[in-house]
C-alpha positions in Angstrom: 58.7 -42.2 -184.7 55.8 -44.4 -185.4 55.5 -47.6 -183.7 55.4 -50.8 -186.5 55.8 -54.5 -185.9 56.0 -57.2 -188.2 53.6 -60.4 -187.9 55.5 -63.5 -186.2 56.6 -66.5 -188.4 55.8 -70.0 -187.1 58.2 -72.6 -188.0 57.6 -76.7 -187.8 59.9 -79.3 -188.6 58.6 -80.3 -192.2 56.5 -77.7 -192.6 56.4 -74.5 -194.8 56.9 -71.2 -192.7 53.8 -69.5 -192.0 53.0 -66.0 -191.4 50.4 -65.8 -188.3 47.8 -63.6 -189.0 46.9 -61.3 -186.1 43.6 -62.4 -183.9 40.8 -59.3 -184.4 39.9 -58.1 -181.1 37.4 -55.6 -182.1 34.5 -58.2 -181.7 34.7 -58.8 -185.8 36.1 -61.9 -185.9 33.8 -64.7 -187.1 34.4 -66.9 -183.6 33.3 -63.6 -181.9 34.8 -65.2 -179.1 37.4 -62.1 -178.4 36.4 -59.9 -176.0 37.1 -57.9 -172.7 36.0 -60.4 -171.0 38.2 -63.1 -172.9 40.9 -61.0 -171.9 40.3 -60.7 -168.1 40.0 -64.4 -168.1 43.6 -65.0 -170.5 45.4 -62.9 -167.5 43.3 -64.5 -164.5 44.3 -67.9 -166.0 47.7 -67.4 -167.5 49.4 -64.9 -165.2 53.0 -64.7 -166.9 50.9 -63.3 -170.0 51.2 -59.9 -167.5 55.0 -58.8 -168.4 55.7 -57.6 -164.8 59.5 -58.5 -164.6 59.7 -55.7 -167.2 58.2 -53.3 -165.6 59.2 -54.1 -161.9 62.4 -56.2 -162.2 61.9 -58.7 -159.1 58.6 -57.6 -158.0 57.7 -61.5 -157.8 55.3 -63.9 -158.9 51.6 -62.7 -160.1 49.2 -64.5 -157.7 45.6 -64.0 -159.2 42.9 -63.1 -157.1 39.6 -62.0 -159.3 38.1 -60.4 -162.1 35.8 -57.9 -161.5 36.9 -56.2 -158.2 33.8 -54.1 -157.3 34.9 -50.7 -156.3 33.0 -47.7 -154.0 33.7 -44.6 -156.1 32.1 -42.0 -154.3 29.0 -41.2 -154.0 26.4 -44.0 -155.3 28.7 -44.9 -158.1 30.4 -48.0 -158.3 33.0 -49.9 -161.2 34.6 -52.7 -161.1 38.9 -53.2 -161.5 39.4 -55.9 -164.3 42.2 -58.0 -163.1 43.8 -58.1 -159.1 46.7 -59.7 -159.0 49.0 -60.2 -155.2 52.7 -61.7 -155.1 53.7 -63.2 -152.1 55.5 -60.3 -150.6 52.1 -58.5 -150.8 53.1 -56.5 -153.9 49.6 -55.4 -155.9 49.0 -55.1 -159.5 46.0 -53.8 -160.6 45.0 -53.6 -164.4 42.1 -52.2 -166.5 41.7 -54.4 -169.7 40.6 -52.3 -172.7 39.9 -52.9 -176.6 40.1 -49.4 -178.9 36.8 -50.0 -180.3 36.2 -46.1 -180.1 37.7 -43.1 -179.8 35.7 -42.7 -175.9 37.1 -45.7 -174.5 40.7 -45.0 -175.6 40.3 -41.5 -174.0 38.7 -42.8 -170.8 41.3 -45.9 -169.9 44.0 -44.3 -168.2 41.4 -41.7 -166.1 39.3 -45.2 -165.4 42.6 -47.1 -164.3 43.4 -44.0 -162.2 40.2 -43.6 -160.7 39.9 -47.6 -160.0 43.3 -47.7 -158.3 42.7 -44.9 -156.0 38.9 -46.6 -154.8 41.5 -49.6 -154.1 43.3 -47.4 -152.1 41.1 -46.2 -149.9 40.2 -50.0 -148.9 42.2 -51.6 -145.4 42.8 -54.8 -145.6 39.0 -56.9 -144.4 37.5 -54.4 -146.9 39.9 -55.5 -150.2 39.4 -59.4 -148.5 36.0 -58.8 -148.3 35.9 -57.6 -152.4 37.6 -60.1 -153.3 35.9 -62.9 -151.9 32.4 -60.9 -153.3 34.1 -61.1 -156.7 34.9 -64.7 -157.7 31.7 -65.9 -156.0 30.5 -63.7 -158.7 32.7 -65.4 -161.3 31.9 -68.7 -159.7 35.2 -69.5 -158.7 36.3 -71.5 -155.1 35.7 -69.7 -152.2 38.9 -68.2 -150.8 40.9 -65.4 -148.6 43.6 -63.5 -150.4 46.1 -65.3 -148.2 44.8 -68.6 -149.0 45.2 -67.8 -152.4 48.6 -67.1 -151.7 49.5 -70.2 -150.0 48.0 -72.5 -151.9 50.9 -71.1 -154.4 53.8 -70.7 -151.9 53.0 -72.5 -148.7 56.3 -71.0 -147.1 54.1 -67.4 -147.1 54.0 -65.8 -143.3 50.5 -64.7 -142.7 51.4 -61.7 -140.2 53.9 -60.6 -142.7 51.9 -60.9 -145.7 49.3 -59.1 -144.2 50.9 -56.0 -142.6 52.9 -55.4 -146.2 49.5 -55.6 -148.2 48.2 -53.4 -145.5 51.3 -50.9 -146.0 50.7 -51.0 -150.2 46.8 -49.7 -149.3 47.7 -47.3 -147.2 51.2 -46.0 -149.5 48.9 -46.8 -152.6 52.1 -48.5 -153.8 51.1 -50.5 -157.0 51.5 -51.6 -160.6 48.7 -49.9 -162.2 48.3 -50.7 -166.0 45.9 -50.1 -168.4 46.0 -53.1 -171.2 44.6 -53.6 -174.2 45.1 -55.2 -178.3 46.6 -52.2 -179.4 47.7 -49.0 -177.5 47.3 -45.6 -179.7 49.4 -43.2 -180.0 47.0 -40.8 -178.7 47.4 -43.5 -175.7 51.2 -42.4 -175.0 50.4 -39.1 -174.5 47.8 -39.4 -172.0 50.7 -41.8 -170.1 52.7 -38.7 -170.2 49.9 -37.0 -168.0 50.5 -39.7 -165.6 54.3 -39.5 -165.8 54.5 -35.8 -165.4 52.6 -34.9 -162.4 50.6 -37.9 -160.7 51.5 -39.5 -157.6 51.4 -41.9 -154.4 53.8 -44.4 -155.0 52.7 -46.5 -158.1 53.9 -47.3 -160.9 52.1 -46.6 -164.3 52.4 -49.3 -167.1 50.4 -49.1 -171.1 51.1 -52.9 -172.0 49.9 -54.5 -175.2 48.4 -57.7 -175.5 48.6 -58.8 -179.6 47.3 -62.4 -179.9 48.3 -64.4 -182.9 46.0 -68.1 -184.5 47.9 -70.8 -185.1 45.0 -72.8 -185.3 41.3 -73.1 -184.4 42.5 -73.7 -181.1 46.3 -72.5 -180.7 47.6 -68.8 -180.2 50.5 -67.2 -179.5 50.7 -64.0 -177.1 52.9 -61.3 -177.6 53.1 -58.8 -174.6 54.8 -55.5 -174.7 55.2 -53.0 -172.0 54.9 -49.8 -174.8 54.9 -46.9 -172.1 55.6 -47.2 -168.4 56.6 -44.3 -165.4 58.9 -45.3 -162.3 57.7 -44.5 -158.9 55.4 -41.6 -158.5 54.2 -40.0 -155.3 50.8 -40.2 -154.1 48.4 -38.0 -154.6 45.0 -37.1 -154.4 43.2 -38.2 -158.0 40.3 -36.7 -158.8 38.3 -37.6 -162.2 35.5 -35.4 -163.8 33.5 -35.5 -167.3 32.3 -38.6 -168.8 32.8 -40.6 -172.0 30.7 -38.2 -174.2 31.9 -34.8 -172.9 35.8 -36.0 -172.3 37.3 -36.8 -169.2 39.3 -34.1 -167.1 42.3 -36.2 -164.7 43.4 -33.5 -161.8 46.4 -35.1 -159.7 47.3 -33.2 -156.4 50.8 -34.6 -155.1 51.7 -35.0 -151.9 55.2 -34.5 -150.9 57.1 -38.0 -149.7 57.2 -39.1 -146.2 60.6 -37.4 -144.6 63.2 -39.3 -144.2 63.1 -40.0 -148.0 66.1 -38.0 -149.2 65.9 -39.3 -153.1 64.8 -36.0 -153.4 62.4 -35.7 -157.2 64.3 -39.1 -158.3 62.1 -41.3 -159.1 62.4 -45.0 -158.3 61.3 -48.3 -158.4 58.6 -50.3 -156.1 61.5 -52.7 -155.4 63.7 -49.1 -154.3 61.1 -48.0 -151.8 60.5 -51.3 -150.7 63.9 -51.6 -149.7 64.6 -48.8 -148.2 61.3 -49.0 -146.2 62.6 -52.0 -144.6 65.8 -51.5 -144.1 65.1 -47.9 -142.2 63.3 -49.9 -139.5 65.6 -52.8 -139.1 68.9 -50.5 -139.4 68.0 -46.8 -139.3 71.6 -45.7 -138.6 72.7 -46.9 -141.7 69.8 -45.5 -144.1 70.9 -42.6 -145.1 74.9 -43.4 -145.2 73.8 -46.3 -147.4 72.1 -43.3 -149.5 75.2 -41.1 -149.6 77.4 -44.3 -150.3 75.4 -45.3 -153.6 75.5 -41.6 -155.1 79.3 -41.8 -154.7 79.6 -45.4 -155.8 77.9 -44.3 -158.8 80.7 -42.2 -160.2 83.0 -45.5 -160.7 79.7 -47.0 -162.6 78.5 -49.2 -160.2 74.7 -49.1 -160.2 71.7 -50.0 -157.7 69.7 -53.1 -158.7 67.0 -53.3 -156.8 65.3 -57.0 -156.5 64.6 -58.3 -153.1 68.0 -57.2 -152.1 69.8 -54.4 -153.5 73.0 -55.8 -155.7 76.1 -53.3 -156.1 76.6 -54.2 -159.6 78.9 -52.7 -162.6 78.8 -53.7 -166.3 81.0 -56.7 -167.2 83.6 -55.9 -169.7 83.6 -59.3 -170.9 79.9 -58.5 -172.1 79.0 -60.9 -169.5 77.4 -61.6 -166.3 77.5 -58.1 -164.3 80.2 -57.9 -161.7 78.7 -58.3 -158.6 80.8 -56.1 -155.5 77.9 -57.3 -153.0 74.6 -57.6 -151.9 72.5 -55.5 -149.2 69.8 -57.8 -147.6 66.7 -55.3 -146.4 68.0 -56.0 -142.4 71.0 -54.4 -143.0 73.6 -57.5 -143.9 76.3 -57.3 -146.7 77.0 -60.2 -148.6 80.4 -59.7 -150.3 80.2 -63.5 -151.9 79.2 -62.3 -155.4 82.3 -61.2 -156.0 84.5 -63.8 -156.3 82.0 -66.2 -158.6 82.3 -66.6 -162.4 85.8 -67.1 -162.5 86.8 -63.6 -160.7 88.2 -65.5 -157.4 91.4 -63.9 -157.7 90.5 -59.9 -158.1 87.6 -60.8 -155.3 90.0 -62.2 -152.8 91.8 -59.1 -153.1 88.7 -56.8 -152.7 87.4 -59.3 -149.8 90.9 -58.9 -148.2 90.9 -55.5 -147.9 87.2 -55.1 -146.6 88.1 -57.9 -143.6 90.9 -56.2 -142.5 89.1 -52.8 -142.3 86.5 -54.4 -139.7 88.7 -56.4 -137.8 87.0 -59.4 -139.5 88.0 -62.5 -141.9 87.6 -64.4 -145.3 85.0 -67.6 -145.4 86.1 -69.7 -148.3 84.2 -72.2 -150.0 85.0 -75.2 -151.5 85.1 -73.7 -154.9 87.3 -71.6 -153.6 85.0 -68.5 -153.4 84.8 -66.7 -150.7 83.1 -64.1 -148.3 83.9 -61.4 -146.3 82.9 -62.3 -142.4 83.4 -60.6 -139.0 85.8 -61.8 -136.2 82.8 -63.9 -135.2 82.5 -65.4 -138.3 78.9 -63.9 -139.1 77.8 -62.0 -141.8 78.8 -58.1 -141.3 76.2 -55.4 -141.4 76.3 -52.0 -143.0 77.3 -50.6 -140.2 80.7 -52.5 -140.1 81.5 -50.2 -143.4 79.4 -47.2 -143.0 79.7 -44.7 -142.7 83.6 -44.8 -141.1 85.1 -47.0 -143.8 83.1 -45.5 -147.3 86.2 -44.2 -148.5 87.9 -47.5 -148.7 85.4 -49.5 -150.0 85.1 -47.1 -153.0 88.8 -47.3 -153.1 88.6 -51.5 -152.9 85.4 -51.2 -155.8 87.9 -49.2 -157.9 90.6 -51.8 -157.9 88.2 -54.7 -158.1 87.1 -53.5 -161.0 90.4 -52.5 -162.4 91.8 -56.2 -161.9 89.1 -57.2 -163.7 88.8 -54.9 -166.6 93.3 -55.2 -167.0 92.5 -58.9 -167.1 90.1 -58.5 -170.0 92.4 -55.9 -171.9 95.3 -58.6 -171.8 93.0 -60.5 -173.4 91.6 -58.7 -176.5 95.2 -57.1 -176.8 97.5 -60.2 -176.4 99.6 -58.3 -173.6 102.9 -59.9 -172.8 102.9 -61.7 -169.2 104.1 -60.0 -166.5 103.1 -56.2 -167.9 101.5 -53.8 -166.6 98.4 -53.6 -168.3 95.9 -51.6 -165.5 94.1 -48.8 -166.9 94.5 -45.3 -164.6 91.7 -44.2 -162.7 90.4 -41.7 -164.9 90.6 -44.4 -168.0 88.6 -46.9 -165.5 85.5 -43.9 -164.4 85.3 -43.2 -168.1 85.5 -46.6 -169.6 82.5 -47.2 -166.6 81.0 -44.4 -167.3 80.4 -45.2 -171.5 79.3 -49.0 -170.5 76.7 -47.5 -168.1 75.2 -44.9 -170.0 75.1 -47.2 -173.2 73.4 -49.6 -171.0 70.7 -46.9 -169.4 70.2 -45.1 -173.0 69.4 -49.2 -174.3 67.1 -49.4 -171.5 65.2 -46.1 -172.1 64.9 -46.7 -176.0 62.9 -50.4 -175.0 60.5 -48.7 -172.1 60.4 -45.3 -174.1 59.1 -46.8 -177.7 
């Protein structure tokens, strides 16, 4: 289906509503002040005009390094990356900034994004420090390191740490890579699908639009939209041939992930790997129970939301906030908290019960009365106090949980008389899960997909 947006109304108090006319990009506009270059500087200046949260949920705030990245190709050619962008976890972003003035460049952007990311790749750390330094003294900005650039914005960042992950991204070429521009074509989608199909080394692809709107001489309104995007893909080797005249030819050779990585061909997140990364070298023993554990947990409809922590989640049947059955830190520890807040105290006593007396451990409540499962210590328990020996019984405590809280809302909407049983059976509850979560997934795909 073709893709069609309407123009945005502006409203003010005592004022007529306006229709805001779209801002020409093309380099027609009598300002002529609209061009690539205006662009670079928009997302070096503002970076929440860059929609990451809705292409990496949690990846963290954009920190923006330079514009202009100059880039070793091969050979004696060189280019330059757009827009480098770091978050404070040492997440990287890189995007090519495009306007469709011809039908060359539209072809060319996704093989010169390609291309540009995997010259970043083959950079350590000095050498992308180095770059970036080079860079803004060539865009006359302060003179700075990457991490400097960092703290300046979060002075709590560790330098070792922040290092040795931006070190890991290079070396994984583990990335946002988009290609951004006013107004992606269709002919634009079905490049991505090149991308989507067969590329690799652990980045993520993203098509984003950028439609800017006058309000005045001197007001605008930015609209982003992420139109086409992939999930993880493995690495590969990317190799780019033909120029903007004769076409350009994209040949992606994947390579096969690191063993150890039993996802199998599901593809995942930045936020996924990143987790599970960490959490294999702090808790090894537990990585691949944990793995086992969320395939299973998945046929009650509890799904893996991966942020900095992974969250055990299941739709609310309230339409509300998501229950919450606990939170996996990346060293291992389980935070069962979660699942006694927004009013659910009671059915996440029960649940905590249960999961305390399995490891010999106790409740910690709070003064609003919430609480947390703890061990006979009273610290936080690991994954390796469930899992694998106790899986069973936490899928059977998840089950209930969520059946206390699902009978709760059906005495609600059906006025049930007090003191009746009102629990759906097990096979009502994995169906009723099942609908929610596939209605929420197929809402999902129809948002990324358009």
């Amino acid at each position: 289906m073709r893709r069609r947006d309407g123009s945005p109304i502006w409203l003010a108090d005592e004022e007529p509503a306006r229709v805001l006319d779209r801002a020409d990009l093309n380099g027609k506009s009598e300002s002529g002040i609209y061009s690539e270059a205006w662009l670079q500087k928009l997302l070096h200046e503002n970076p929440k005009a860059f929609p990451v949260e809705q292409i990496e949920a949690g990846f963290g705030d954009l920190v923006p390094l330079c514009c202009e990245l100059p880039l070793a190709l091969g050979g004696s050619q060189t280019g330059y990356l757009d827009n480098l962008f770091v978050t404070p976890n040492g997440g990287l972003v890189l995007v090519e900034v495009k306007l469709w003035r011809n039908p060359e460049a539209r072809r060319a952007a996704i093989a010169q994004g390609m291309e540009y990311a995997a010259a970043v790749f083959r950079m350590g750390y000095s050498e992308l420090d180095a770059a970036v330094q080079k860079a803004r003294a060539a865009g006359r900005l302060p003179s700075a390191t990457i991490f400097e650039l960092v703290a300046k914005q979060h002075p709590g960042a560790d330098q070792a740490e922040f290092h040795d992950a931006v070190s890991r991204n290079l070396a994984k070429g583990r990335a946002i890579i988009a290609v951004l521009g006013d107004g992606i074509r269709e002919e634009m989608l079905s490049l991505a699908g090149l991308v989507h199909g067969h590329a690799g080394h652990r980045f993520t692809f993203a098509l984003v639009e950028l439609a800017v709107y006058q309000v005045s001489a001197n007001a605008r309104v930015i609209i982003p939209s992420v139109l086409a995007q992939t999930v993880l893909i493995e690495r590969g080797v990317v190799r780019v041939e033909g120029d903007a005249v004769a076409g350009v030819k994209v040949e992606i050779t994947a390579v096969p992930v690191a063993s150890g990585d039993d996802a199998g061909n599901r593809r995942m997140s930045i936020s996924e790997d990143e987790f599970f990364e960490a959490l294999g070298k702090k808790d090894p023993a537990t990585f691949n129970a944990l793995r086992a554990f969320l395939a299973k947990t998945e046929t009650l409809g509890i799904y893996a939301d991966f942020r900095r922590s992974l969250n055990l989640k299941h739709p609310a049947p309230e339409g509300k906030s998501p229950l919450n059955l606990g939170v996996v830190a990346k060293d291992g520890s389980v935070d069962t908290g979660f699942s006694t807040q927004f009013g659910r105290i009671e059915a996440g006593r029960r649940y905590n019960e249960v999961l305390a007396a399995a490891i010999g451990g106790e409740i910690k409540e709070y003064a609003d009365k919430t609480g947390a499962v703890k061990t006979r210590d009273g610290k936080t328990p690991r994954l390796s106090d469930f899992l694998p020996q106790h899986d069973q019984l936490w899928l059977d405590a998840m089950s209930r949980y969520i059946s206390d809280i699902c009978s709760r809302q059906e005495g609600r909407t059906t006025g049930a008389v007090a003191g009746e049983d009102q629990s759906p059976s097990e096979e009502q509850l994995r169906n009723l899960a099942h609908e929610r979560v596939t209605d929420s997934r197929n809402s999902i795909c129809s948002r990324t997909d358009t």
